[in-house]
N, C-alpha and C positions, 0 to 999 in steps of 0.2 A: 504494500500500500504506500503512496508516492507522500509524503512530508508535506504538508502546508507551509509556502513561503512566508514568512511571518518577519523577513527582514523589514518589510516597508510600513515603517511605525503612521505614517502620514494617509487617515483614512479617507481626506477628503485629497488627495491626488490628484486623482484621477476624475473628479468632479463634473470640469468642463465638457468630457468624452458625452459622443451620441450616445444614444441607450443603445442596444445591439437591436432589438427591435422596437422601432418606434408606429407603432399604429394608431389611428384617430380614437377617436371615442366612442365611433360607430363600431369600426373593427374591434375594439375592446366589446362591448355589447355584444354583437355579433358570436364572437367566441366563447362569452358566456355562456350563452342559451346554446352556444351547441353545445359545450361540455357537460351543461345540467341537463340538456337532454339526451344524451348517450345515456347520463346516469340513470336518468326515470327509466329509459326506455331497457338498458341493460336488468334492473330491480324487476321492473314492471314483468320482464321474460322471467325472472326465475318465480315471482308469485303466481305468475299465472303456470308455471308449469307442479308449481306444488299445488296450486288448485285445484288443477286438472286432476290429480292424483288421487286428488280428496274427495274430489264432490264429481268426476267424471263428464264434467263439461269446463271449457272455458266461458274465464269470466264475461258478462257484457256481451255474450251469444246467445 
């Protein structure tokens, strides 16, 4: 495992630098809602497959 460079005592340095990804405010949004919706929809697949299990239909059919 590689050692963290810890020489450079001076945390604001590097300050001035671009961010590495600079995106608007839309594009921030935007990547919200897809990440929160992978997650519902990733959650959403496994309840409905334990439903099925359970009660022998999917939900909301």
């Amino acid at each position: 495992m590689a050692r963290l460079d810890v020489r450079d005592k001076d945390p604001f340095a590097h300050a001035d630098e671009e961010p590495k990804d600079n995106i608007s405010t839309g594009g921030f949004i935007f990547r919200a809602i897809l990440r929160y919706l992978k997650i519902f929809i990733f959650f959403y697949g496994i309840s409905a497959v334990i439903y099925y299990f359970a009660f022998g239909t999917l939900p909301g059919l």
